[in-house]
C-alpha positions as CSV (number, residue, x, y, z in Angstrom):
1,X,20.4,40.1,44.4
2,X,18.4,36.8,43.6
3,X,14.8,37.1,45.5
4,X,15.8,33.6,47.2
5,X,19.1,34.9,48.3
6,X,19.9,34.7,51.7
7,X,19.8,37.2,54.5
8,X,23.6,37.2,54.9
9,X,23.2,39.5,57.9
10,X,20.5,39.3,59.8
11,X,20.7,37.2,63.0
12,X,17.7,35.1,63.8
13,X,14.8,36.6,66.0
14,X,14.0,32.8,67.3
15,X,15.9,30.6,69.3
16,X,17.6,27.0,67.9
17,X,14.5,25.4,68.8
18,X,13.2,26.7,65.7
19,X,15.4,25.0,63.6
20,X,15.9,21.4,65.5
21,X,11.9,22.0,65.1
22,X,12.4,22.5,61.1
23,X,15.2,19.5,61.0
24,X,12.5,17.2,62.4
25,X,9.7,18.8,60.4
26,X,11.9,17.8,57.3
27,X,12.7,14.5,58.3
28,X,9.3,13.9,59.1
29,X,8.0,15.1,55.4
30,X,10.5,12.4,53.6
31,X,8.9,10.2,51.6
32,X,9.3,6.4,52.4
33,X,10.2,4.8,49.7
34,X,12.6,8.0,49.7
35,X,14.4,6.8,53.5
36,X,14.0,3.1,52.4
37,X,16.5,3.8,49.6
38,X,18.8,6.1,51.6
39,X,18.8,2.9,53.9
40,X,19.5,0.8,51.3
41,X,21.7,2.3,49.5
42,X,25.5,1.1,51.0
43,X,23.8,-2.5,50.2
44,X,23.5,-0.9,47.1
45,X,26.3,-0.4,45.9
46,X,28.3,-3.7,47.5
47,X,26.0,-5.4,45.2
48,X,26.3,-3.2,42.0
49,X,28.5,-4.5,39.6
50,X,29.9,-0.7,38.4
51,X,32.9,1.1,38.6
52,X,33.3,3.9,41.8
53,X,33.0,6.5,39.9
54,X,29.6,5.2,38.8
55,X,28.6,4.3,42.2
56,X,29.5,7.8,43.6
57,X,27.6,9.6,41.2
58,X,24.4,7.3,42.2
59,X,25.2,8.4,45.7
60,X,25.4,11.7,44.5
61,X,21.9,11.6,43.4
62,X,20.5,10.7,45.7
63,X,21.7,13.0,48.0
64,X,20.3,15.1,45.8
65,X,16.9,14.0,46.3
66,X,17.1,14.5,49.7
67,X,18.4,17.9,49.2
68,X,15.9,18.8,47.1
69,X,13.4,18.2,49.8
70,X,14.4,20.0,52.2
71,X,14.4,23.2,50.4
72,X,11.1,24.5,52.5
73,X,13.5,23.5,55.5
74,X,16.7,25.2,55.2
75,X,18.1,28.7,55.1
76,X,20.1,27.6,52.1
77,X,19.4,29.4,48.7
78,X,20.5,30.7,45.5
79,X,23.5,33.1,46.2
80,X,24.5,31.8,49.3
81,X,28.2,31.1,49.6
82,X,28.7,31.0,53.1
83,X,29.3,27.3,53.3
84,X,32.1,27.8,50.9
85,X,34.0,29.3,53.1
86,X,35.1,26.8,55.2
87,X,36.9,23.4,55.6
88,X,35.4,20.9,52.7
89,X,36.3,17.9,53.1
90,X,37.1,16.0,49.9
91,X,38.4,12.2,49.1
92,X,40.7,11.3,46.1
93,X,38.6,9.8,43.7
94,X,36.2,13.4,44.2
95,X,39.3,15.1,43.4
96,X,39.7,12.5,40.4
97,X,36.4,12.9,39.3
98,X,36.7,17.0,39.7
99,X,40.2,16.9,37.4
100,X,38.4,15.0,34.8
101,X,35.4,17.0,34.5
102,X,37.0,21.0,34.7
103,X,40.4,19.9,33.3
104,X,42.0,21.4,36.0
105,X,45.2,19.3,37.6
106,X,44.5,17.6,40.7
107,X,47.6,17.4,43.3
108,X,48.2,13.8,44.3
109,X,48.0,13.6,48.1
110,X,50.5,9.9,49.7
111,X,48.5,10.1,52.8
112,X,45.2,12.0,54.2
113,X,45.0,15.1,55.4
114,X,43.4,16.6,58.6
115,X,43.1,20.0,59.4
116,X,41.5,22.2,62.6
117,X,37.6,23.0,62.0
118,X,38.6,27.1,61.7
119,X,41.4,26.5,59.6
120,X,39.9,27.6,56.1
121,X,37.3,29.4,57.7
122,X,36.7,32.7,55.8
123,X,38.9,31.3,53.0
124,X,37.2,30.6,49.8
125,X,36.3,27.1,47.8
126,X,38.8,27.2,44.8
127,X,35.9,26.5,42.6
128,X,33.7,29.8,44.0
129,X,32.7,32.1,41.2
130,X,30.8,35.3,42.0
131,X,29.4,33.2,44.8
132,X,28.4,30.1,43.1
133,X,29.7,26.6,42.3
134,X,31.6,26.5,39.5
135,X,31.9,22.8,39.4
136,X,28.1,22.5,41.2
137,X,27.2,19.1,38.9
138,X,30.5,17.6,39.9
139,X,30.5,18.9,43.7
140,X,32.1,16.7,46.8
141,X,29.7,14.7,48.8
142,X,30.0,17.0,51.7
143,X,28.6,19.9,49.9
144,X,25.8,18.3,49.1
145,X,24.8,16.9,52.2
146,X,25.9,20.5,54.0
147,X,22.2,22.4,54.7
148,X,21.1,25.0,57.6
149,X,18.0,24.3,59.4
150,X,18.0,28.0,60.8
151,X,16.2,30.7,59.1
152,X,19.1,32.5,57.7
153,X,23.1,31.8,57.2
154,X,23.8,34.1,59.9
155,X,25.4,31.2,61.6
156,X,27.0,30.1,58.6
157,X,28.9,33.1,58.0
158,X,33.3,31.7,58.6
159,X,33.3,34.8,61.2
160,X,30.7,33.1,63.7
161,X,30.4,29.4,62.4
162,X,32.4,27.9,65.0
163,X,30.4,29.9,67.6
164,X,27.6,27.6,68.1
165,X,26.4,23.8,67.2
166,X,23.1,23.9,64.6
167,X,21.5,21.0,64.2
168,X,22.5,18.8,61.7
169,X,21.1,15.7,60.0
170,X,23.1,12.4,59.1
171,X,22.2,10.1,56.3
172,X,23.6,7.2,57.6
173,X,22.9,4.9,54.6
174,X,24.3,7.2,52.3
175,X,27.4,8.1,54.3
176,X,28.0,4.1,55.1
177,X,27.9,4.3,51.3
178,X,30.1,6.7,50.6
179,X,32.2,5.9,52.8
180,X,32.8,2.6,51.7
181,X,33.3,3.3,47.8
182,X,36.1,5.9,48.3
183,X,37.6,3.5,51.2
184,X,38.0,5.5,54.0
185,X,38.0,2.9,56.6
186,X,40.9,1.3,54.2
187,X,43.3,2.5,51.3
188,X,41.6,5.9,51.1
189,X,42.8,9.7,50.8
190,X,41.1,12.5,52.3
191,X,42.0,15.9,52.3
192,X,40.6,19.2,52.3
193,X,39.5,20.7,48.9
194,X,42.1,22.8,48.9
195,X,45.0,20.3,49.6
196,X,43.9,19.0,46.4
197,X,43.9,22.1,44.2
198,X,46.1,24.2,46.3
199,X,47.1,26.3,43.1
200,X,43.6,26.9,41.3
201,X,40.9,30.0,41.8
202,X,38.4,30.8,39.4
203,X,38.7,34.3,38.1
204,X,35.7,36.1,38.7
C-alpha cells in the first residue's frame, strides 16, 4: 500500500464539524486570482472562439487547479477508489472525448439517462484498474470535482455513502461552464458512465 493511501476502514474519531471546518479552511486558502477565474470562466468560454472539446478540456484544467489545492483538505489520496464505486455522472461529448482517447466504443444514448443515487453503488467505474483511473487524463467533470473533506473515505465507502450528507463544495463558475458547453439545459445527453460503456471493464 501507497504511504498516502487512504484509511479505507477506519471511521472518523471527530464529528462532521471537522470537515465543514476543513471545506471552509480550503475555500478560504484559494488564491484570488485562482476564484476570479473560476468566476469567470462560463464568460469564458461564451466568448472563446474554440471547439467544445477544447473548451471542456480548459474547464478541465482548471478544475484541476482547484483540485490540486485542496489536497491538505481532503481525505482523497493515491489508491483510493471508493468514489468509483458509485453513480458517475457523464455527458455525451465526455463519452466522445473518452471513445477517442482509449479507443474503446462509446454506446450512443437518443435521450438522457437518470438513475437512483444507490443504484451503482458498490459497482465499479468501467475504467477502474487495480484501483486507479485508467483514463485519469481524460476523466468526466464529475470526478474531478468529487473530493471528501473528512479525514478518511470511511463515508465514501458504496456500503455507507448514502448514510449521511458530507459537506460538499460547488464551483458555480465552472459548473455554469460546463454546463453550458455540453448543453444540458438544451440538446444535451447525460447518462451514467456506464450507460455509455455498458460492455467495457479493464482487466486487471
Amino acid at each position: 500500500m501507497s504511504a498516502e493511501q487512504c484509511n479505507t476502514a477506519e471511521k472518523p474519531t471527530s464529528d462532521l464539524g471537522d470537515a465543514y471546518r476543513r471545506r471552509d479552511a480550503y475555500v478560504s486558502s484559494l488564491d484570488t486570482s485562482l476564484k476570479q477565474r473560476e468566476d469567470r470562466i462560463a464568460e469564458t468560454m461564451r466568448s472563446t472562439n474554440a471547439s467544445a472539446i477544447s473548451k471542456i478540456r480548459k474547464i478541465y484544467v482548471l478544475v484541476d487547479e482547484l483540485g490540486a489545492a485542496a489536497k491538505d483538505f481532503v481525505a482523497c489520496k493515491n489508491g483510493c477508489a471508493a468514489c468509483c464505486h458509485m453513480n458517475v455522472m457523464i455527458s455525451a461529448l465526455e463519452a466522445k472525448h473518452i471513445e477517442a482517447a482509449t479507443g474503446k466504443p462509446r454506446m450512443a444514448l437518443s435521450e438522457s439517462r437518470t438513475h437512483d443515487l444507490a443504484e451503482f453503488g458498490g459497482r465499479p467505474c468501467p475504467f477502474l484498474k487495480d484501483s486507479s483511473c485508467s483514463i485519469y487524463d481524460v476523466r468526466p467533470f464529475a470526478c474531478r470535482k468529487h473530493v471528501s473533506f473528512d479525514t478518511t473515505n470511511y463515508w465514501c465507502q458504496p456500503e455507507r455513502s448514502n448514510e449521511t450528507q458530507l459537506p460538499m463544495i460547488r464551483f458555480e463558475g465552472a459548473e455554469e461552464a460546463f454546463f453550458s458547453v455540453t448543453g444540458r439545459t438544451t440538446h444535451g445527453v447525460f447518462g451514467d458512465i456506464r450507460d455509455f460503456f455498458p460492455h467495457h471493464s479493464v482487466k486487471t
